[in-house]
Steps between C-alpha positions, in 0.01 A plus 500: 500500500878410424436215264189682332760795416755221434280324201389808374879642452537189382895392430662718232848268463298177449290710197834617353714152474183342354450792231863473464489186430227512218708764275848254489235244377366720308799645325665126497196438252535772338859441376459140424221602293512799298792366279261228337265754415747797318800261386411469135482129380732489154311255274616449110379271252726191392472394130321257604243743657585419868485758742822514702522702842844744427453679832820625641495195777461235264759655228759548842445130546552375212787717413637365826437180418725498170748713646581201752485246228737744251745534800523135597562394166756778412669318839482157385621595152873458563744473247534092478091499492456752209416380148855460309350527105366759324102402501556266824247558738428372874185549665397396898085535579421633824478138646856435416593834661306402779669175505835624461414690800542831301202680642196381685151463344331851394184596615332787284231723636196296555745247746479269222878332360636555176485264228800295547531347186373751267704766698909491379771672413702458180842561399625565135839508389534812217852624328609644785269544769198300656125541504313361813173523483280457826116398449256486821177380477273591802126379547434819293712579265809372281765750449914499452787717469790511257856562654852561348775302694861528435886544584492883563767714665286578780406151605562382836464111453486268145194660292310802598202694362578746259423875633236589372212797609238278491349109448177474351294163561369405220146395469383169350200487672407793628624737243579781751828626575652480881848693481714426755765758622899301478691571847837671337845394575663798734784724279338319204251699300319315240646362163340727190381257249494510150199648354431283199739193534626320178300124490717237427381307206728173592301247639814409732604774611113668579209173515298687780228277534106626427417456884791753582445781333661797531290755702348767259556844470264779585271557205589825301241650272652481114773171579483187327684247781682168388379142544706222446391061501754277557463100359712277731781248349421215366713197577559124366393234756799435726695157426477210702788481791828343344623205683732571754930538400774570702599888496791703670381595877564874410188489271222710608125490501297661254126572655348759269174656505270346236376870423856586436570505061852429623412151653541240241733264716430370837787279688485339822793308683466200706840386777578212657817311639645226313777296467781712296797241542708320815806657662773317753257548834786474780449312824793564822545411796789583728676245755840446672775349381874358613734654209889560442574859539876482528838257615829531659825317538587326834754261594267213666471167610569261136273237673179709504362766248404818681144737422403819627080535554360831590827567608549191760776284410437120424723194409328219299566138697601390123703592190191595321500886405190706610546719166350238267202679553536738253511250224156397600211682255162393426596251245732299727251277644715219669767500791824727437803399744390563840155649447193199475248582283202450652235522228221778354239615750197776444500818776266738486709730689906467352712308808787656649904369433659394812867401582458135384170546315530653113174558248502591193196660325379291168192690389068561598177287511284706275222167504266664737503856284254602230630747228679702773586426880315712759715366752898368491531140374647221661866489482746177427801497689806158525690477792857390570628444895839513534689135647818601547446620880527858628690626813528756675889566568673807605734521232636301189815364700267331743321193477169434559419397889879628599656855603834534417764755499691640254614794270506579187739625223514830319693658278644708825439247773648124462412248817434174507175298536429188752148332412345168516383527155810350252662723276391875391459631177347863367143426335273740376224541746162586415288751647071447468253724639094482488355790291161581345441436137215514279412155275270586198313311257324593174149438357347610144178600568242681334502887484181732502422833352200682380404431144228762302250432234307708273179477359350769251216573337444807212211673248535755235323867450255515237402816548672778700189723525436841394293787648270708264454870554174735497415890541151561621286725750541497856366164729399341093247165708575321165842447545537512825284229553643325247867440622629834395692707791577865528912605396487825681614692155246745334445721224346794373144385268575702195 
């Protein structure tokens, strides 16, 4: 009886999750669904007689689409990049952008990437302002947009878009119209513009090319609106480069745009180092040397001569003086009194002067140099050695290998003196100490400096250009397809 009853209730919770169940599915269907069926599919005609999908997702994604090339290029754009000239252009396709790691590849709506190379934006140099134009083509369509780029008070970097209330893209395959709405600059309202701007008729000063055209104006019933054709310059072939001539360093480059009617001369500068002359290249060492740096008078011994070395007293075991070493220069070259001369030797490293040892510096082996020495040369050095005996004594009234005692007389003090040594006399007694000098010797050698050249080439204009003028109804297929280009002025059709 209990499980009949229980089957027949049955189990009401079980019955509601599953029904439950059925309506989110249903519902989840529902919404995924219904939106194909009542979004209307926008579908226009190209001139061409194409049929091109305009439905709010695909406009959205295009418009995206150029508003991420427009902004990477209006980054890139700094002030060294922009066209310099009046006319000068510079254009990057979406493969260079991609390259330049400006954006990443753009997928339009059917997951399908943009034409890289036929997709590009373009950057025009006018009188005082620049036109960037931005064309996209998807696996549908072809479209671009027209933007205004300049200095303006309200810019926060280089270049930035002129404020405007709207950007149309202008069709050249489809012929629709996408507007997209310009993000505005806080505290900034939009710049008014000019209602029927004044066309320049100067080639120079306004050659907007035909595939630039200014965007036109909203057609008005009754108007007659202004076309304009400009021919391009027309220039000589350029000259051959000139051989290269030597030019001041301060000379500068000229790398003009071949578009530009103000580039008829072209210079480019070539550097190098070369020989410029020879200067007196110095080459020092320093060594130690016994010199005279002062005397004295001194009643001593007549039999002996007396020196004082690094201020230790010595008597010579002859009559030859110690002080004909300062007659000894480079030029001597033979034995003076009682110093030998030993001959010319080559040190690498300068020798050092002893007590009984003398050299004198003659001059440098250069034979192992090229043009100029990377290291120190070898230097030539003759030597004396002194024969006359030194010893060391403990003053000039004693002899050599004997003590004595005795006294001396001053001017205030008179005593006499007992020594071994003969008579006494007052002699002049030299005092030598070792110091540090520098020896020096001089080379010509060559002397280096950076030396320019020039080389130019130049043609002549033949023809400046001119740009022709034309009144005529509203979106006129003759001359636009012809080269001609809207001015944005108009006029009443009397």
């Amino acid at each position: 009886m209990y499980s009949e009853e229980y089957e027949q209730k049955g189990f009401p919770f079980r019955d509601f999750l599953l029904k439950l169940i059925l309506v989110v599915i249903f519902v989840f269907l529902l919404v995924w669904l219904l939106p194909k069926f009542i979004t209307p599919k926008i579908v226009t005609k190209t001139t061409k007689g194409e049929s091109v999908d305009l439905s709010p997702l695909t406009s959205q994604i295009f418009a995206d689409n150029l508003e991420k090339m427009k902004n990477a290029a209006i980054s890139y754009y700094t002030t060294e990049r922009l066209p310099k000239e009046v006319g000068d252009y510079d254009k990057m396709t979406l493969s260079d952008m991609i390259g330049k790691k400006l954006l990443v590849p753009l997928i339009d709506k059917n997951n399908k990437a943009c034409d890289v190379e036929k997709s590009y934006v373009k950057i025009t140099k006018l009188d005082e302002e620049y036109i960037l134009k931005v064309n996209l083509k998807d696996s549908e369509k072809e479209d671009y947009i027209l933007v205004h780029l300049g200095c303006y008070n309200y810019c926060d970097s280089d270049v930035c878009e002129k404020q405007s209330s709207d950007v149309a893209i202008k069709a050249s395959k489809p012929t629709s119209t996408v507007p997209i709405k310009e993000s505005k600059t806080p505290n900034n309202p939009p710049q008014k513009q000019p209602e029927n701007p004044t066309p320049s008729n100067d080639p120079e000063k306004k050659p907007t090319p035909s595939d630039d055209p200014v965007p036109p104006p909203p057609e008005e019933p009754g108007y007659l609106y202004e076309y304009q054709k400009t021919t391009g310059a027309e220039f000589s072939k350029w000259s051959a480069w000139s051989n290269w001539s030597k030019t001041s360093c301060d000379t500068k480059e000229i790398n003009c745009s071949d578009k530009s009617i103000n580039c008829l001369n072209k210079l480019q500068r070539f550097d190098r180092k070369e020989k410029i002359g020879t200067y007196d290249k110095k080459y020092a060492k320093t060594r130690s040397v016994v010199i005279q740096t002062g005397s004295y008078q001194q009643k001593s011994c007549s039999k002996y001569n007396y020196v004082i070395i690094n201020k230790t007293t010595y008597a010579t075991t002859t009559t030859t003086t110690y002080t004909t070493i300062n007659t000894i220069t480079k030029t001597t070259a033979h034995t003076v009194g009682g110093w030998k001369y030993n001959g010319r030797a080559e040190y690498k490293n300068p020798p050092r002067d002893t007590n009984d040892t003398h050299y004198v510096f003659v001059g440098a082996n250069y034979s192992y140099c090229n043009d100029t020495c990377t290291t120190f040369p070898n230097y030539y050095y003759d030597s004396y050695t002194y024969t006359g005996g030194l010893q060391q004594v403990s003053s000039t009234t004693s002899t050599p290998g004997e003590t004595s005692t005795h006294s001396s007389t001053s001017s205030s003090t008179s005593s006499s003196v007992t020594a071994s040594c003969g008579s006494y006399e007052t002699k002049t007694i030299p005092i030598y100490d070792t110091i540090n000098i520098t020896e020096a010797d001089y080379r010509k050698e060559p002397l280096y400096g950076t030396v320019c050249y020039q080389s130019t080439k130049n043609r002549k204009l033949l023809d400046a250009g001119k740009t022709v003028t034309k009144w005529s109804k509203y979106n006129d297929k003759d001359l636009l397809d012809n080269g001609w280009y809207y001015t944005g002025a108009k006029k009443l059709d009397k």
